[in-house]
MMTF fields as JSON, N, C-alpha, C and O atoms, coordinates in Angstrom:
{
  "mmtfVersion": "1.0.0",
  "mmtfProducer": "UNKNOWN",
  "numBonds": 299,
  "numAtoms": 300,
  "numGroups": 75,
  "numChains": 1,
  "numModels": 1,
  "chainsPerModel": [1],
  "groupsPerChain": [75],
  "chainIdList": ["A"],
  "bondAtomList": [4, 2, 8, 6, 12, 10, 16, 14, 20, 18, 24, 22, 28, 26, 32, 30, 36, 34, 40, 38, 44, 42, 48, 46, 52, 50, 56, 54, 60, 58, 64, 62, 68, 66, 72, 70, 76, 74, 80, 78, 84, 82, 88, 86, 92, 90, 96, 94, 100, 98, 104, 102, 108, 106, 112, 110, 116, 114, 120, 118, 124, 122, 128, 126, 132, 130, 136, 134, 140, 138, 144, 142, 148, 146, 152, 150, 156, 154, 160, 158, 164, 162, 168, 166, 172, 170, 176, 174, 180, 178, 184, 182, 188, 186, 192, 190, 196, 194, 200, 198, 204, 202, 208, 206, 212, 210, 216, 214, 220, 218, 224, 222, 228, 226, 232, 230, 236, 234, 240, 238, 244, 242, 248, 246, 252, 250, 256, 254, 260, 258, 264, 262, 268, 266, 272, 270, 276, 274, 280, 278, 284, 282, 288, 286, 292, 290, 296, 294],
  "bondOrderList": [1, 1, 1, 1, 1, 1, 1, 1, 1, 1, 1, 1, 1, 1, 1, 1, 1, 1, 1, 1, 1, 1, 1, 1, 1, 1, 1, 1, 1, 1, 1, 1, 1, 1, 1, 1, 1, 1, 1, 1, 1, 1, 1, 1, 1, 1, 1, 1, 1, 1, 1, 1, 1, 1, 1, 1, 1, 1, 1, 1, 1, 1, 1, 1, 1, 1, 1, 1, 1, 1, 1, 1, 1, 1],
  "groupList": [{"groupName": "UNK", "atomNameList": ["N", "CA", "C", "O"], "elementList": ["N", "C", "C", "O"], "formalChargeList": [0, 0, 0, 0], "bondAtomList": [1, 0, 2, 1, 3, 2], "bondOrderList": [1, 1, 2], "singleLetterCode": "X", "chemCompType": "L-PEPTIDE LINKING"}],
  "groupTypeList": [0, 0, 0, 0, 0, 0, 0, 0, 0, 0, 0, 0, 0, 0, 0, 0, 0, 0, 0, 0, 0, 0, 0, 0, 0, 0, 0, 0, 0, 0, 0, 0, 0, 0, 0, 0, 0, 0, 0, 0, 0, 0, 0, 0, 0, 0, 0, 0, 0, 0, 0, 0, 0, 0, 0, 0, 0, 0, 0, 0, 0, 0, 0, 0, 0, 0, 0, 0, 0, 0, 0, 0, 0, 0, 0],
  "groupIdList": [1, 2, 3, 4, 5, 6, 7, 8, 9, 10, 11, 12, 13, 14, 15, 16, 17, 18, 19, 20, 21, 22, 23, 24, 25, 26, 27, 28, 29, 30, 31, 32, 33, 34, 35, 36, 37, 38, 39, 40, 41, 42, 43, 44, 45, 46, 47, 48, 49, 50, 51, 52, 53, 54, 55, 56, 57, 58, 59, 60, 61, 62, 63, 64, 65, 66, 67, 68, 69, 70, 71, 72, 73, 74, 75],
  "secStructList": [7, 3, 3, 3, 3, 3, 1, 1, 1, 7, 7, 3, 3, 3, 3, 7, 7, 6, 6, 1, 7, 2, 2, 2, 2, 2, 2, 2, 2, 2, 2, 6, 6, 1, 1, 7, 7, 7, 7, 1, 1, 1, 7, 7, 7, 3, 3, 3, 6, 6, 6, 6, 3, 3, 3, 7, 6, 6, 1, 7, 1, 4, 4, 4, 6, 7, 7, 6, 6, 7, 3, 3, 3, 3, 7],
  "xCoordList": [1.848, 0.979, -0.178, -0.077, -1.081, -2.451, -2.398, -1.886, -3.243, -3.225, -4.412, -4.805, -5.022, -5.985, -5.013, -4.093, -5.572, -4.896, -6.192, -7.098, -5.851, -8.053, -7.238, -6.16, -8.098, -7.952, -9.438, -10.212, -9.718, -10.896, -12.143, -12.638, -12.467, -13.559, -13.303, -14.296, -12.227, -12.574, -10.926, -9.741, -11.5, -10.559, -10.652, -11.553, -8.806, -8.749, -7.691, -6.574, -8.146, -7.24, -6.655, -7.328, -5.081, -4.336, -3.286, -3.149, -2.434, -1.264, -0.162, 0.042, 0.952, 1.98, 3.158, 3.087, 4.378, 5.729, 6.453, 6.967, 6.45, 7.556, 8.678, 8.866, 9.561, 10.341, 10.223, 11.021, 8.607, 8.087, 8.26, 8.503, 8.199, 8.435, 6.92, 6.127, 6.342, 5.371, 4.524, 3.306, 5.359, 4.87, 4.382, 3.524, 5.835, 5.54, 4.503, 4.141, 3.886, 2.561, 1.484, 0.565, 1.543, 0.515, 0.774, -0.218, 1.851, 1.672, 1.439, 1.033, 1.706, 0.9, -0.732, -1.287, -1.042, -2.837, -3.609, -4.835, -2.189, -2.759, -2.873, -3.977, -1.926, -1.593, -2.397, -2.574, -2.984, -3.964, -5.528, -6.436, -5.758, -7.119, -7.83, -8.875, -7.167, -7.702, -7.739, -8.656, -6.787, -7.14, -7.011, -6.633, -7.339, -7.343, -5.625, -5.22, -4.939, -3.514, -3.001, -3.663, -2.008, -1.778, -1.246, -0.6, -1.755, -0.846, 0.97, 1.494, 1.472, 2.688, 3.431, 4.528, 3.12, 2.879, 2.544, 3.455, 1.752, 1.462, 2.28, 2.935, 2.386, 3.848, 2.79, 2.025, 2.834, 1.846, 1.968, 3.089, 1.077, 1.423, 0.331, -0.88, 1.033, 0.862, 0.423, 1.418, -0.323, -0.637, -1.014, -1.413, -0.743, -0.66, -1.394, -0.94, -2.995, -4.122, -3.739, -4.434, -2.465, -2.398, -1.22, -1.114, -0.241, 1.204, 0.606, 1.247, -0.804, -1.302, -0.129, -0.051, 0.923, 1.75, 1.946, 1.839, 2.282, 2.32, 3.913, 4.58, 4.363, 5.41, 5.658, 4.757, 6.808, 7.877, 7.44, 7.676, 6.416, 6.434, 7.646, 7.528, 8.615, 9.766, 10.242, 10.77, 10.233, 10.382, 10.175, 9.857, 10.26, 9.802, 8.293, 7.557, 7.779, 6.413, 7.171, 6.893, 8.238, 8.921, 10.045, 10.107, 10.866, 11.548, 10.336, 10.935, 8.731, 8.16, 7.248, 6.096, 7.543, 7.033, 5.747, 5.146, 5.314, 3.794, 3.632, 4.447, 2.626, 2.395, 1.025, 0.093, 1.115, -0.165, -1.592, -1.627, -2.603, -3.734, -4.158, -5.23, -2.853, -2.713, -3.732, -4.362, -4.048, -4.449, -4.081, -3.767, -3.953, -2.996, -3.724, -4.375, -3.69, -4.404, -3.743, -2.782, -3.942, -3.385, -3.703, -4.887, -2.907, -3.458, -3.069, -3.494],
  "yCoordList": [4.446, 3.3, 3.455, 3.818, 3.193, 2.973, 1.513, 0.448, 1.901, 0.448, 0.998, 2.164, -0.28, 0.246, -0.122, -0.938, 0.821, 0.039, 0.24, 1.063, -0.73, -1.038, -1.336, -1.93, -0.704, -1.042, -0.86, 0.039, -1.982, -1.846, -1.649, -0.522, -2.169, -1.806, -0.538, 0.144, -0.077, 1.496, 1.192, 0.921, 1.36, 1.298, 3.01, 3.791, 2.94, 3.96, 3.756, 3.483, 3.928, 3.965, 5.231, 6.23, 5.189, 5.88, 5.748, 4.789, 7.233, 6.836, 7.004, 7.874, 5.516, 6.302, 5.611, 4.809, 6.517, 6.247, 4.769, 4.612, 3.836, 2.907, 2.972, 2.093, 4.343, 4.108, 4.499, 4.519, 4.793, 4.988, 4.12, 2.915, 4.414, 3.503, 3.204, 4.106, 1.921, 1.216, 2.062, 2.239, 2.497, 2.614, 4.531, 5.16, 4.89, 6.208, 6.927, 8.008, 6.006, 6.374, 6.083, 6.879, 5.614, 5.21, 6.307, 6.881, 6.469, 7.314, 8.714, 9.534, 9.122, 9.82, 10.446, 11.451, 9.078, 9.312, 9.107, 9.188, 8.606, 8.496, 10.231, 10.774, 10.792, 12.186, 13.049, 13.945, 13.22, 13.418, 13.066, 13.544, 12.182, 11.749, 10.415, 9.948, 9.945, 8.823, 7.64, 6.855, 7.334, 5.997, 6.341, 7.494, 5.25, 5.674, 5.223, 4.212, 5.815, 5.212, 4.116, 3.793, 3.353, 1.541, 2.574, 3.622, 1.865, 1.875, 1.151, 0.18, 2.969, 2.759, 0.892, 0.435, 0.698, -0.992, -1.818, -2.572, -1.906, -2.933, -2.718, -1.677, -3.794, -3.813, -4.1, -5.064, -2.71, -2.552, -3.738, -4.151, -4.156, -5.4, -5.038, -4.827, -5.047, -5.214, -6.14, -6.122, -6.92, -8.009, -7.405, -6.302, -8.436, -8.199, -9.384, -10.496, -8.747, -10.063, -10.35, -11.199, -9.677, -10.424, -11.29, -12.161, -11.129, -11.833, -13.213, -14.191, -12.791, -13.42, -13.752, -14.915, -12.631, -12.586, -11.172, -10.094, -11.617, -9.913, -9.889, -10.9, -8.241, -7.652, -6.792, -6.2, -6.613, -6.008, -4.545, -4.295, -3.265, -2.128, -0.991, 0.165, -1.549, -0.294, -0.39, 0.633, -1.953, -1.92, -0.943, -0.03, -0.708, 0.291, -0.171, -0.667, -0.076, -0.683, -1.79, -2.983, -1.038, -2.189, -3.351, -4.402, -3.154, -3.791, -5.074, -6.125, -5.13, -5.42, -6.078, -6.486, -6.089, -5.903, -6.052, -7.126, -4.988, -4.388, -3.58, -2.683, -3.82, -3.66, -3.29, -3.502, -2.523, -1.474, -2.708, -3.716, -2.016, -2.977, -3.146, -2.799, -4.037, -4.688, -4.111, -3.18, -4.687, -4.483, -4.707, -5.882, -3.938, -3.849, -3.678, -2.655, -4.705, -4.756, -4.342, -5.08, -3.454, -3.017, -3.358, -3.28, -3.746, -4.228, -4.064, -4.417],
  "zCoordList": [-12.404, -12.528, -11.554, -10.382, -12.079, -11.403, -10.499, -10.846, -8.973, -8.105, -7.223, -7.216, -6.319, -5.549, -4.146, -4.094, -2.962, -1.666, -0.655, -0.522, -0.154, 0.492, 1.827, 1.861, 3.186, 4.578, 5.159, 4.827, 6.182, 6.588, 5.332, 5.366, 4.717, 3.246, 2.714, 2.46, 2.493, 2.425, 0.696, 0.89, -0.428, -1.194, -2.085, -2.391, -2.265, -3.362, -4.001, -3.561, -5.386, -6.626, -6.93, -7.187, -6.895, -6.686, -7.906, -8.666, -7.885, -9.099, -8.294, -7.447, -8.86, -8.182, -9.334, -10.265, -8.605, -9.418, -9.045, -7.938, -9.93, -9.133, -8.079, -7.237, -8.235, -7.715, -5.862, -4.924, -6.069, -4.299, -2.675, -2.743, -2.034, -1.264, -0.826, -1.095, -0.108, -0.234, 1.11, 1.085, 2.174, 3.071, 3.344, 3.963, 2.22, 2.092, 1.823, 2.288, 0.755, 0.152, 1.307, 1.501, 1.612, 2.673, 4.17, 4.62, 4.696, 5.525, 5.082, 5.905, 3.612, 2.832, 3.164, 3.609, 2.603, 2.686, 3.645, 3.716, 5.019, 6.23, 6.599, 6.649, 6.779, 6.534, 6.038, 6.864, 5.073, 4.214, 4.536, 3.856, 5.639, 5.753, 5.183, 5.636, 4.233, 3.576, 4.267, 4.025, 5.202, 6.206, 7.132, 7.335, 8.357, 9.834, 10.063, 9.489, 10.691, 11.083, 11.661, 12.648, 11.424, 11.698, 13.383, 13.387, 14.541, 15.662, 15.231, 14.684, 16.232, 16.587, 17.129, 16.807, 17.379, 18.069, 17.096, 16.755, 16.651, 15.214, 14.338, 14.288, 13.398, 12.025, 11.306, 11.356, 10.297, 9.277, 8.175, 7.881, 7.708, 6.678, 5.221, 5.293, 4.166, 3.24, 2.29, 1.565, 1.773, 1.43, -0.323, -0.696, -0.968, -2.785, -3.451, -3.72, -3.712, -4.095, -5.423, -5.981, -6.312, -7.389, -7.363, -8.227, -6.38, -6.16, -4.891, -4.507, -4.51, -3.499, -2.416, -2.019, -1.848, -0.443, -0.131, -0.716, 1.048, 1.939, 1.092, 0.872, 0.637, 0.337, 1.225, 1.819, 1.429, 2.947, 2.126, 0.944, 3.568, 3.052, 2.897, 2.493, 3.26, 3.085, 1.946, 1.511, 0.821, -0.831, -1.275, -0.513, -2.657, -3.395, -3.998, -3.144, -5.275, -5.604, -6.401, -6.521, -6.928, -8.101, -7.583, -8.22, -6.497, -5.616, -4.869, -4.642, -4.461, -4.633, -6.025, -5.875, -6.585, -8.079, -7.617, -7.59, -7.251, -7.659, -8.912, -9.128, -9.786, -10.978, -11.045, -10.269, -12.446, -12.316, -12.72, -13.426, -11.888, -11.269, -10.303, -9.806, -9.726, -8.205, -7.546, -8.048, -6.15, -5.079, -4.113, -3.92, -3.231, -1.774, -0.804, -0.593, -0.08, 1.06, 2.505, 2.723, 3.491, 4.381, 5.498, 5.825, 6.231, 7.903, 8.53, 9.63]
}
């Protein structure tokens, strides 16, 4: 499924498998270069502009029911 995940103005639309974990992907493309990294100290938060609430990132996308579209906001 297709989703965007946006931190600081900076968005990218990405594919991923449901059965992913929320945070995996993200330390992913932190890994990769695509975002700047959440400090060790901060509790990364996830926020879902179509469920309009933060979803717990260790879910899966679907344990979350994030659904293809969405937008995920990272903080």
């Amino acid at each position: 499924m297709t989703l965007t995940i946006m931190e600081d103005n900076k968005g990218l639309d990405i594919i991923v498998k449901p059965e992913q974990r929320i945070q995996e992907v993200y330390r992913v493309l932190v890994e990769n270069g695509f975002f700047s990294s959440i400090s060790e100290t901060a509790q990364m938060q996830v926020y879902s502009k179509r469920q309009g609430k933060y979803i717990n990132p260790i879910l899966t996308f679907k344990q979350g029911k994030i659904y293809e579209g969405d937008i995920l906001l990272i903080q």
